[in-house]
C-alpha positions in Angstrom: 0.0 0.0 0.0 1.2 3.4 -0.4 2.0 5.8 2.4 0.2 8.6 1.0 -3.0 6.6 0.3 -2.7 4.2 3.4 -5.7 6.5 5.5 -7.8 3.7 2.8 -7.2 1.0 5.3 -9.7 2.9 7.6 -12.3 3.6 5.0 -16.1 2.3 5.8 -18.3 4.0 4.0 -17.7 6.0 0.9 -19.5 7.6 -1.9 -18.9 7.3 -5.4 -19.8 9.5 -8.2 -20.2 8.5 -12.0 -19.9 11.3 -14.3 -21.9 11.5 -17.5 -19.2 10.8 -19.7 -19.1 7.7 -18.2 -22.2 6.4 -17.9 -22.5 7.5 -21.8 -21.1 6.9 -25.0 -20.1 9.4 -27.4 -23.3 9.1 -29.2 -25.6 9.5 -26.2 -26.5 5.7 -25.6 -25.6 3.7 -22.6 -22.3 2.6 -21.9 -23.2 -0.5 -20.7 -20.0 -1.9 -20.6 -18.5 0.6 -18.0 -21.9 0.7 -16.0 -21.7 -3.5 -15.7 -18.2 -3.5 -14.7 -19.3 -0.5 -12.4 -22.0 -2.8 -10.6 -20.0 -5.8 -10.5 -17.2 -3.5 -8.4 -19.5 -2.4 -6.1 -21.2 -5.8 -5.5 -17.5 -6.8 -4.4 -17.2 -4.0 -2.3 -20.4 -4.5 -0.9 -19.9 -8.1 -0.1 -16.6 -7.1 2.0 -18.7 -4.7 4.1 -18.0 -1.5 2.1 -21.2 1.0 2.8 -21.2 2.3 -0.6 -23.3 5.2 -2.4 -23.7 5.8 -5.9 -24.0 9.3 -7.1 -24.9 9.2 -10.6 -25.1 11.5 -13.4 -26.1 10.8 -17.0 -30.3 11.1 -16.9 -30.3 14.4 -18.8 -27.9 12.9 -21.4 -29.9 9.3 -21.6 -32.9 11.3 -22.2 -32.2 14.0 -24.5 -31.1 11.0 -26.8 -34.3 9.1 -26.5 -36.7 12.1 -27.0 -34.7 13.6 -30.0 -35.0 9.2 -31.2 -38.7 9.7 -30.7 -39.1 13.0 -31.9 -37.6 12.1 -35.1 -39.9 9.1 -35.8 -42.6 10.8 -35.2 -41.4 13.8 -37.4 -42.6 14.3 -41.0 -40.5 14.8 -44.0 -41.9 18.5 -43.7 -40.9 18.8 -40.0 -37.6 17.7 -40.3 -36.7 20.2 -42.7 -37.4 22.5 -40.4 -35.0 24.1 -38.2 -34.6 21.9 -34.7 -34.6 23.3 -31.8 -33.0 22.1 -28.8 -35.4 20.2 -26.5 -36.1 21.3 -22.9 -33.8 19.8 -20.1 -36.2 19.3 -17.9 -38.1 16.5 -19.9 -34.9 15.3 -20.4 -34.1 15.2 -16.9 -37.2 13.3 -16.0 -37.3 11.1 -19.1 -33.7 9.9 -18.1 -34.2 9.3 -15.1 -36.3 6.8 -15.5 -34.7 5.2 -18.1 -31.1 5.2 -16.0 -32.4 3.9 -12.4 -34.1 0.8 -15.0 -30.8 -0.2 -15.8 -29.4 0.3 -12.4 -32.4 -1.7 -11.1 -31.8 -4.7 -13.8 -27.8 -4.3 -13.7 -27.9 -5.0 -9.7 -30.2 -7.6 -9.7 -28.4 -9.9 -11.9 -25.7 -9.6 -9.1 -28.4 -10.0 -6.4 -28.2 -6.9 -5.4 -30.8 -4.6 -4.3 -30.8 -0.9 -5.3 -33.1 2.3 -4.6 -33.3 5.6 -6.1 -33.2 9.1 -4.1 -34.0 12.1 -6.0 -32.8 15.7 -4.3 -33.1 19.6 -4.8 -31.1 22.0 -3.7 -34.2 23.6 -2.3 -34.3 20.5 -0.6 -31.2 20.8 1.5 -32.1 24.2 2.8 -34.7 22.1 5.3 -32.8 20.7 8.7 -35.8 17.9 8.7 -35.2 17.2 5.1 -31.2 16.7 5.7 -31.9 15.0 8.4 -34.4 12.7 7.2 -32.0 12.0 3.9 -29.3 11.2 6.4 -32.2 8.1 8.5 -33.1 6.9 5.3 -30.1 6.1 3.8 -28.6 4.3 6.6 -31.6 2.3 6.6 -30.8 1.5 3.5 -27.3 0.6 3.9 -28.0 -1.3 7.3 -30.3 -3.7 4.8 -27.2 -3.9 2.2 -29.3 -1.9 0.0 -27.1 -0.2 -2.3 -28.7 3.9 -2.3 -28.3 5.9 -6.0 -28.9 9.7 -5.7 -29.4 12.2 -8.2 -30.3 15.6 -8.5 -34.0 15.8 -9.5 -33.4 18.2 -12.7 -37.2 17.6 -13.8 -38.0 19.7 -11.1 -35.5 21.6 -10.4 -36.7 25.2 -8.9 -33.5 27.5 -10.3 -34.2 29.2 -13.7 -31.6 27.6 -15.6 -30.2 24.5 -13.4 -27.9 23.4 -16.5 -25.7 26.9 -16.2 -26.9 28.4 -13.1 -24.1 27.9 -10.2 -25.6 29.3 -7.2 -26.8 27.5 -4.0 -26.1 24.7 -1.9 -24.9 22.5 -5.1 -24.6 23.1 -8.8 -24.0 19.8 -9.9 -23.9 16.3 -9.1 -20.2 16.7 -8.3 -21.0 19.5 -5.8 -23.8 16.9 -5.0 -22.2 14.2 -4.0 -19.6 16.4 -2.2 -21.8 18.2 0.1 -23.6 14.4 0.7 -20.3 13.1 1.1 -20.4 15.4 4.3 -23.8 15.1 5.4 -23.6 11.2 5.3 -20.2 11.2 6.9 -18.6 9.5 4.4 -14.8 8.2 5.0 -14.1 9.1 0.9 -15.1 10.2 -1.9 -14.2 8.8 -5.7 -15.4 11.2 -8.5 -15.0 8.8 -11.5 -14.4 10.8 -14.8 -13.0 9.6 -18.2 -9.4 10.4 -17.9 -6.6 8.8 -15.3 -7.3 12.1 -13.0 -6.4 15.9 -12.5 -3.8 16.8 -15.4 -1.2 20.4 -15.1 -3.1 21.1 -18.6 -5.8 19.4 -20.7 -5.2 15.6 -20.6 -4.9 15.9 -24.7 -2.3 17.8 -24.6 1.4 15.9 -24.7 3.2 18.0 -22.0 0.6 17.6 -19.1 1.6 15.7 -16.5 -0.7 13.9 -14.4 -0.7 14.8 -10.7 -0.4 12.6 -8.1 -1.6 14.6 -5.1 -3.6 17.9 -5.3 -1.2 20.4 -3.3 -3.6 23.7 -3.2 -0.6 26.4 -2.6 0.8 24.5 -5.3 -1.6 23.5 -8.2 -4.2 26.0 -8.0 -2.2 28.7 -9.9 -0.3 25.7 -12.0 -3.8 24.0 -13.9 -5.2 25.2 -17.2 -8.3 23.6 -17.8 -9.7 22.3 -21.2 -13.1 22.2 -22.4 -16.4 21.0 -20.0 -17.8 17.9 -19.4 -18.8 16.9 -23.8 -21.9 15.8 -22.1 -22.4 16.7 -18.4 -22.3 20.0 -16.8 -19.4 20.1 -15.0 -16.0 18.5 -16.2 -12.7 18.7 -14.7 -13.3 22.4 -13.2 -16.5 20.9 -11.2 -15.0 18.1 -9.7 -11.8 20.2 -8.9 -14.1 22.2 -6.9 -16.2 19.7 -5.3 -13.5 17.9 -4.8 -11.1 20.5 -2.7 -14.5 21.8 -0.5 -15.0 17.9 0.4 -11.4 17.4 1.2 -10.7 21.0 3.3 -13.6 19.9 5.2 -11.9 16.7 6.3 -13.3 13.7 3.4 -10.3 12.2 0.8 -11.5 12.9 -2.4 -9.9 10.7 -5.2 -10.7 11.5 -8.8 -9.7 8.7 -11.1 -10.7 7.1 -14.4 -14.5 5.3 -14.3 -12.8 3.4 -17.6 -10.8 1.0 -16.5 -12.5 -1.6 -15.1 -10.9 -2.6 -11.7 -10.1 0.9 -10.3 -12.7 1.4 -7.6 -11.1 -1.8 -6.6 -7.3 -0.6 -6.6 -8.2 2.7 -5.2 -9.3 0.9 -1.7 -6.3 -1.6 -1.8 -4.1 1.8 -1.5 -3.0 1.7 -5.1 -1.3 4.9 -6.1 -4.1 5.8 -9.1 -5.7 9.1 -9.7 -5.5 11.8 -8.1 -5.8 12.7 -4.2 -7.3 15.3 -2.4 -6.9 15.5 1.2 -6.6 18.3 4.0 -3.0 17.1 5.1 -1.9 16.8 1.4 1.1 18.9 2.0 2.7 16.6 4.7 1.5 13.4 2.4 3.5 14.7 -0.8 7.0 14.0 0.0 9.4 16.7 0.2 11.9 14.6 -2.3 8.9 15.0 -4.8 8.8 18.7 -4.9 12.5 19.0 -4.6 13.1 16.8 -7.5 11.5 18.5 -9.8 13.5 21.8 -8.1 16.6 20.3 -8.5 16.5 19.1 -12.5 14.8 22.9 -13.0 17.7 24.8 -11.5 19.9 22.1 -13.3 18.3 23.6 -16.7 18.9 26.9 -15.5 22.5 27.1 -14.6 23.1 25.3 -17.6 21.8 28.2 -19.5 24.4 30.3 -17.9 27.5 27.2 -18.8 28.8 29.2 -21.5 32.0 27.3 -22.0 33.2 24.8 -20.0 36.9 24.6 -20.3 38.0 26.7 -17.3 35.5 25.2 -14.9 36.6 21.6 -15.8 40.3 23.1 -14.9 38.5 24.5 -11.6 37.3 21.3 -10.6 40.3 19.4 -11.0 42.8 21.8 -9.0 39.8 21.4 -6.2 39.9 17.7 -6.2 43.9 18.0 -5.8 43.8 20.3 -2.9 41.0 18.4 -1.4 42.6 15.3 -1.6 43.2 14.3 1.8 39.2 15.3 3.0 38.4 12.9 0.0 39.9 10.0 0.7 39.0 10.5 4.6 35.3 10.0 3.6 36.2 7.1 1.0 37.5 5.4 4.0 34.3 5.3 5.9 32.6 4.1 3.4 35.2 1.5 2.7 34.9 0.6 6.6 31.2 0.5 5.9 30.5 -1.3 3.2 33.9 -3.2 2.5 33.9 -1.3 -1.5 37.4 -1.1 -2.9 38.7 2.0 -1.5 40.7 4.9 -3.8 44.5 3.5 -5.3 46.9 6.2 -3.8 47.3 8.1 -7.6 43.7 7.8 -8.5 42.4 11.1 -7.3 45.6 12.6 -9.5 44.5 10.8 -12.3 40.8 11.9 -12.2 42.4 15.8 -12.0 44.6 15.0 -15.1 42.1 13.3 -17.0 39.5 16.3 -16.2 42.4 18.6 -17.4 42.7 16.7 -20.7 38.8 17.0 -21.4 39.0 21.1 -20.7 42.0 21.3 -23.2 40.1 19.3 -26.1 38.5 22.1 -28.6 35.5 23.8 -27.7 32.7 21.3 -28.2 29.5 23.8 -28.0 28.5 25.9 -30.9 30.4 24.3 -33.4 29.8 24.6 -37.0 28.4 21.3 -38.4 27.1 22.1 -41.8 26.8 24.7 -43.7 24.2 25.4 -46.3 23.1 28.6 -49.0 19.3 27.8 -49.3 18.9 31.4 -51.1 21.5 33.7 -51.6 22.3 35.7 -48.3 20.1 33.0 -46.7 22.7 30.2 -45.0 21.2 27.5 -42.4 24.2 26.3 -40.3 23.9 23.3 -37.9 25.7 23.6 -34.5 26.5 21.1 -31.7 24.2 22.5 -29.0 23.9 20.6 -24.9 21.2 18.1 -24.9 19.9 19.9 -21.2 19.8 18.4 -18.5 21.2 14.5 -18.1 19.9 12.2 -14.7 23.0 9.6 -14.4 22.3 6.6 -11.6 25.3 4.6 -11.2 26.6 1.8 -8.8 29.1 2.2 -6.6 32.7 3.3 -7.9 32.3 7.1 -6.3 34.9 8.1 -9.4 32.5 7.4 -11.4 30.6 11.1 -10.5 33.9 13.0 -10.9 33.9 11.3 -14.6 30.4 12.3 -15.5 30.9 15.3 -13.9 33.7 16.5 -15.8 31.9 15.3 -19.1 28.5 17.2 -18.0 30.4 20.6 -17.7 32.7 20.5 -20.9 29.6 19.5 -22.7 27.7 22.5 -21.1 24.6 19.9 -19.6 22.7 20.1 -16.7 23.5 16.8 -14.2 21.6 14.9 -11.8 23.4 12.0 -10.3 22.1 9.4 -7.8 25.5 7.5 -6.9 25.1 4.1 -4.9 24.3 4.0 -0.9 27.7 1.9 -0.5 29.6 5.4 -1.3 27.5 7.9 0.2 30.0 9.9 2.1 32.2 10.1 -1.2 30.0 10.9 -3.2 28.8 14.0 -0.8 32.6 15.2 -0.3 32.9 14.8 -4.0 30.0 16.7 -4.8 30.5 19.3 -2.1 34.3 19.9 -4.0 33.4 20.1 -7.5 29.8 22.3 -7.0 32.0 24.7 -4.9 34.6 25.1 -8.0 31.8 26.5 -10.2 31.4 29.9 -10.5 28.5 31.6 -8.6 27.5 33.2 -12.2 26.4 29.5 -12.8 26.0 28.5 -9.4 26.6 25.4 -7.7 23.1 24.0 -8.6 24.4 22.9 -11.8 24.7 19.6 -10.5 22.9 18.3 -8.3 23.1 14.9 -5.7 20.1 12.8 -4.6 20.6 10.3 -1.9 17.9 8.8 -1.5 17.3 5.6 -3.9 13.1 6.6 -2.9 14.0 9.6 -5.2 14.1 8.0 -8.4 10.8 7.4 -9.3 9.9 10.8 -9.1 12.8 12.1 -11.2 11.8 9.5 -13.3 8.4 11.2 -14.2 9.9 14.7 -15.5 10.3 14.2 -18.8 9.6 17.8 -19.1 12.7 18.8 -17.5 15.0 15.7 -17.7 16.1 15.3 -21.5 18.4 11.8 -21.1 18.8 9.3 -18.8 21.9 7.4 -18.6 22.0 4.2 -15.9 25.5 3.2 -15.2 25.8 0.0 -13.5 24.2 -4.0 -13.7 22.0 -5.6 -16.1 18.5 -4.9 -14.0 19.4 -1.2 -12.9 19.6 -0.5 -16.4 16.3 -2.4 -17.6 14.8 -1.4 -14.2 15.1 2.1 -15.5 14.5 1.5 -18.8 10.8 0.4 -18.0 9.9 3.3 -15.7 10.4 6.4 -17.7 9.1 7.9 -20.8 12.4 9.8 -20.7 14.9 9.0 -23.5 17.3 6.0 -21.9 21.5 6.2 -22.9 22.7 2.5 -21.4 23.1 -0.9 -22.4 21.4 -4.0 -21.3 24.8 -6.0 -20.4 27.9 -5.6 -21.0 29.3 -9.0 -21.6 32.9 -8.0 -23.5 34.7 -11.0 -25.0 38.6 -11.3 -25.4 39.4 -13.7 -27.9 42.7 -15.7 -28.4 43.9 -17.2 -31.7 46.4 -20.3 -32.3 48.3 -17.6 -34.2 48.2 -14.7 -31.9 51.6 -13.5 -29.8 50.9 -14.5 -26.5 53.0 -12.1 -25.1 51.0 -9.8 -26.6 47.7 -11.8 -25.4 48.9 -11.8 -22.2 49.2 -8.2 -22.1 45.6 -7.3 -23.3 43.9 -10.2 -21.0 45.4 -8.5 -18.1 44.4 -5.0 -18.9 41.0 -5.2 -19.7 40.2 -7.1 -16.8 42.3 -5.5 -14.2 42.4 -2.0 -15.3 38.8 -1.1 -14.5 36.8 -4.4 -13.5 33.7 -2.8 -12.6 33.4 -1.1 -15.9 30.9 -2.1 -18.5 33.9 -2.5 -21.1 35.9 -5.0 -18.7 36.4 -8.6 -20.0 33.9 -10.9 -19.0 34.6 -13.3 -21.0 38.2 -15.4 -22.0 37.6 -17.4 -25.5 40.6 -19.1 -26.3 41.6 -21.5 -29.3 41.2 -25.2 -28.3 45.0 -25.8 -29.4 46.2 -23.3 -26.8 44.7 -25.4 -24.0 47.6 -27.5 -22.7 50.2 -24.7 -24.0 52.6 -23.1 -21.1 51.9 -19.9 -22.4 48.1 -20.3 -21.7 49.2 -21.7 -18.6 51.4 -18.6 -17.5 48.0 -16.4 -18.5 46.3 -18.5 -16.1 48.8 -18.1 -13.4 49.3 -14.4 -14.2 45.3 -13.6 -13.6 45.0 -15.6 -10.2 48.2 -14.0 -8.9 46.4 -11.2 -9.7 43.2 -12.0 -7.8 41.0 -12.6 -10.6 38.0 -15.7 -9.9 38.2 -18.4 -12.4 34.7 -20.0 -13.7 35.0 -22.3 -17.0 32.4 -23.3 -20.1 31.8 -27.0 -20.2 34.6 -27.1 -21.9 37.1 -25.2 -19.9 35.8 -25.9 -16.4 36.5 -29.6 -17.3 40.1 -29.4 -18.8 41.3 -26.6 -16.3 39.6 -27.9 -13.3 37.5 -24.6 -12.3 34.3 -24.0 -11.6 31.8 -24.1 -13.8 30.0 -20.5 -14.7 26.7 -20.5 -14.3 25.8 -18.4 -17.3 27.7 -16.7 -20.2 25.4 -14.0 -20.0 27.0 -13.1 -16.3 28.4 -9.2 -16.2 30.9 -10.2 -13.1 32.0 -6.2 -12.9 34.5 -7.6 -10.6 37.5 -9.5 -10.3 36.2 -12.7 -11.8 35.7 -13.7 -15.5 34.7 -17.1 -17.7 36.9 -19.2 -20.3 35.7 -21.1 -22.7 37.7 -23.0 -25.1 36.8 -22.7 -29.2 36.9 -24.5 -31.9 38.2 -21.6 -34.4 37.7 -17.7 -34.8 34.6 -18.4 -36.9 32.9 -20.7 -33.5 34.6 -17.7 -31.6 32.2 -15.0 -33.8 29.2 -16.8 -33.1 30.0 -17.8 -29.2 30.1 -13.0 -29.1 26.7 -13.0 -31.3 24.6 -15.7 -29.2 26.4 -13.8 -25.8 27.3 -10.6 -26.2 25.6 -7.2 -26.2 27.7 -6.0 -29.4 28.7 -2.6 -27.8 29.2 -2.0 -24.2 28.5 1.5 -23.3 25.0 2.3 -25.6 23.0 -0.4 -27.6 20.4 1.9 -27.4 18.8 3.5 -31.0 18.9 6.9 -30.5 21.7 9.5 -31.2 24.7 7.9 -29.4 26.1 4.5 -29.8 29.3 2.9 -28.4 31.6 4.4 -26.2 30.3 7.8 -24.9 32.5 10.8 -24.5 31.5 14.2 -24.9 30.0 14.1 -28.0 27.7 11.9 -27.6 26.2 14.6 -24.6 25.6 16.9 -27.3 22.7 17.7 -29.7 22.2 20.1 -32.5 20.3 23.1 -33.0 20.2 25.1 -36.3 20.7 28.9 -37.4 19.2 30.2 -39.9 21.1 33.6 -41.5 20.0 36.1 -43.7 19.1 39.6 -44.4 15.1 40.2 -44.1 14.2 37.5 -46.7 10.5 36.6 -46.9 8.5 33.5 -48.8 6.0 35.4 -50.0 4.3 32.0 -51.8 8.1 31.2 -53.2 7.6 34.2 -55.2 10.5 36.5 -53.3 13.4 33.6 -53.6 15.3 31.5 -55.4 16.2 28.8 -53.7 19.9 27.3 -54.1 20.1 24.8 -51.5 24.2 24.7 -51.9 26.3 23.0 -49.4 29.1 25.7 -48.5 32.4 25.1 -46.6 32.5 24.7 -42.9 35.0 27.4 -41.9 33.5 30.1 -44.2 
């Protein structure tokens, strides 16, 4: 269950309100699909001891299709000629309702189920004896597991025009059911509506974002609304409303889709669907999820302000020199901690001197691509341009965020990293060192550190303001990732690297590369796995001195069938194993060709990015980069392609 919806556990009674776009289809008729699967939830609920109320909506709808059926066939050709005006909503009203509390009637009793209908004015609720009455009767009702279905009685309906008129107790059956949701003393309220719940804009639109909880200092300025209810009265706006009064005066509201056909269900297991409403919203939306969103915004920001790169990058790494004691303090107590392979003695030197060598490579922002004449005077250039802002979750290795780190700023992107719990303490010191190197002009929010592995999901939901994800670590952090974001994913699925071994090949030479690419950076998704060696080498001493060279060396030894047979070593339990430590698997081969297809049926073909979109393979810089184009002229105008020539002339890049 989740925390913010766990106050279901104490729900009893609750009210639930159908909106008219659900209990109708586009063309008027009943939806009897929805309204079965509708009945059959609340029969379940019902049989667990739920005190349930139906609110429904939909009468005036139902009816204005079956009198405009009927007026029709009993319309002359003459008549229909005619201009038709539309009919009055009160008939409507009282033909639908009818019609509706039929279907309710029949629906319910094929689930033996017993229903009864409640029609109520607003005039009505002005009377203490009528409220109170209301309030008797319907838990007589419920004490005989009678299932009550209230309605506003349009058909008689006292205001002038009760279809656009707002005033009163209620104005809807949304402000209905939430001003009965008070007087019944209801433990919830569900509003079911045809979308998942409250959107930031209308739901059509690609860049609203569905929200979660209902925050009122938040939100209330945030929403734009789209268009009413097609069919109803209210729409979004009305439950919004309805909603907020019910929940300020101390009932959850949840407004969630009446469409799919289980969520009535979910909502009271504590599901996380829709969207709440509650008085104490602010202290059930976690901090982390506002400051997420905070964090990748001021990200975008400073970024904006990154102009070049080169001297921050130089910055950093003179603070990571003269903070290199402080550093490796903290490394130790996460060694002590978490037993991780602490920092080699050179290793902070080295990340310096490699951050040095990305700041002296050439500019890689604005950089002329392509260069074309479309008209003359008229010249489109393509530039490299940041992709924004990057979220990097990685395992582990703390050197890891002084890497990406350096690679974020030359390449002039915002960062959000989310190291591994296991180096906590380094990550913070590094962090704290390389965010207090960077200009205030840019300001140290540039980059920014979430600790929490909680944090994730949410960061994982702004695809507005996160533009590339890259997951740096095992098989299922990567696919984990992969699966829970609409946000374009940089990373690889494994990275099962092979080293293969010929008859022919110098075996000092062998030696050499076997060694370095598993001992140079084990953890790294370009580390040998995997050892495939020619079947003639097996019984060789210079296999034999590899063998010995890469156990003195610490590496774990796991064979193929083959190997762990001849060489006496454990079997591997899979070739598809990323060890990303010091341990690897040899197999023996009957040639280069049974070698080629051993990689194809095992590997992942590139280890850094076997993703589709712009990057592939090992990712440096450029592959952090986008484009963006300029277009140059002097004033030149279309004009129906009557004011230009067109050229379209590819022209030199340094012109």
């Amino acid at each position: 269950m989740d925390r913010s919806r766990a106050f279901v556990k104490d729900v009893k009674r609750l009210i639930i309100k159908v909106g008219t776009a659900v209990v109708t289809r586009a063309d008027g008729r009943l939806a009897l699909g929805r309204l079965g699967a509708l009945c059959e939830q609340i029969k379940e609920l019902n049989s667990q001891g739920y005190e349930v109320i139906l609110v429904t909506s939909g009468a005036v709808g139902l009816g204005r299709q079956r009198l405009r059926y009927r007026k029709l066939v009993n319309s002359s050709f003459a008549d229909l000629q005619k201009p038709q005006g539309e009919i009055d909503g009160k008939a409507c009203a009282a033909v639908g309702q009818n019609s509706l509390m039929a279907l309710y009637d029949t629906l319910f009793l094929q689930l033996d189920v017993t229903s009864a209908q409640l029609l109520v004015t607003d005039h009505d609720f002005r009377d203490k004896d009528f409220r109170k009455q209301l309030s008797e009767t319907v838990n007589s009702l419920i004490a005989l597991r009678v299932v009550p279905i209230l309605n506003e009685n349009d058909a008689v309906s006292t205001r002038r025009a009760p279809y656009e008129d707002s005033s009163g107790i209620f104005w809807d059956n949304d402000s209905l059911s939430a001003l009965l949701a008070l007087e019944l003393k209801a433990d919830l309220l569900v509003l079911l509506s045809d979308v998942e719940g409250l959107y930031s804009g209308p739901p059509s639109d690609p860049k609203s974002k569905l929200i979660d909880t209902y925050v009122k200092e938040k939100h209330q300025d945030e929403i734009t609304f789209g268009d009413k209810s097609r069919v109803g009265r209210g729409g979004m706006t009305a439950k919004v409303k309805a909603a907020v009064n019910a929940a300020y005066a101390g009932i959850p509201v949840i407004i969630t889709s009446g469409y799919a056909p289980e969520n009535l269900i979910k909502v009271l297991q504590g599901q996380r669907i829709g969207t709440l409403f509650h008085q104490d919203a602010r202290s059930l939306v976690p901090l982390k999820e506002v400051d997420a969103r905070q964090m990748a915004v001021a990200a975008r920001e400073s970024s904006r302000r990154l102009q070049k790169g080169k001297k921050f990058c130089s910055s950093v790494a003179d603070a990571l020199e003269a903070n290199e004691e402080l550093i490796k303090a903290e490394n130790e107590l996460d060694i002590s901690e978490a037993q991780l392979a602490g920092y080699e003695k050179p290793l902070i030197k080295t990340l310096a001197k490699n951050m040095r060598a990305i700041a002296n490579m050439e500019d890689p922002i604005g950089r002329v691509l392509k260069r074309t004449e479309i008209a003359d005077g008229l010249v489109l250039e393509k530039t490299s341009s940041p992709l924004g802002v990057l979220l990097i979750v990685f395992e582990s290795r703390p050197d890891a965020l002084v890497q990406i780190a350096s690679l974020a700023i030359r390449s002039g992107n915002g960062l959000i990293l989310k190291g591994g719990k296991e180096a906590k303490r380094s990550n913070a010191i590094l962090h704290k060192v390389i965010t207090e190197a960077i200009p205030d002009n840019v300001g140290g929010k540039l980059i920014g550190l979430v600790t929490s592995r909680e944090e994730i999901p949410d960061l994982l939901k702004l695809d507005d303001v996160i533009d590339l994800v890259i997951p740096r670590g095992s098989n299922k952090l990567v696919s984990q990732i992969t699966s829970s974001t609409k946000i374009p994913v940089l990373g690889h699925a494994d990275g099962i690297c092979h080293v293969y071994i010929d008859k022919s090949a110098n075996m000092d030479m062998a030696k050499q590369i076997v060694l370095d690419a598993k001992l140079d950076y084990p953890a790294a998704c370009n580390a040998m796995e995997t050892l495939l060696v020619h079947k003639d080498l097996a019984q060789t001493g210079s296999f034999n001195e590899l063998i010995v060279d890469l156990r003195t060396e610490g590496v774990t030894l796991f064979g193929g069938p083959r190997a762990s047979y001849l060489l006496n070593i454990p079997e591997a339990r899979s070739f598809h194993h990323e060890y990303s430590s010091l341990a690897c698997t040899i197999e023996f081969v009957d040639d280069v060709y049974t070698a080629i297809d051993h990689i194809h049926k095992h590997g992942r073909h590139v280890g850094i990015s076997t993703s589709r979109i712009h990057a592939r393979g090992p990712v440096g810089v450029e592959g952090l980069l986008t484009t963006r184009w300029i277009l140059k002229g002097n004033g030149q105008v279309v004009n129906g392609d009557k004011a230009i020539s067109y050229t379209f002339k590819d022209l030199s890049i340094e012109s």
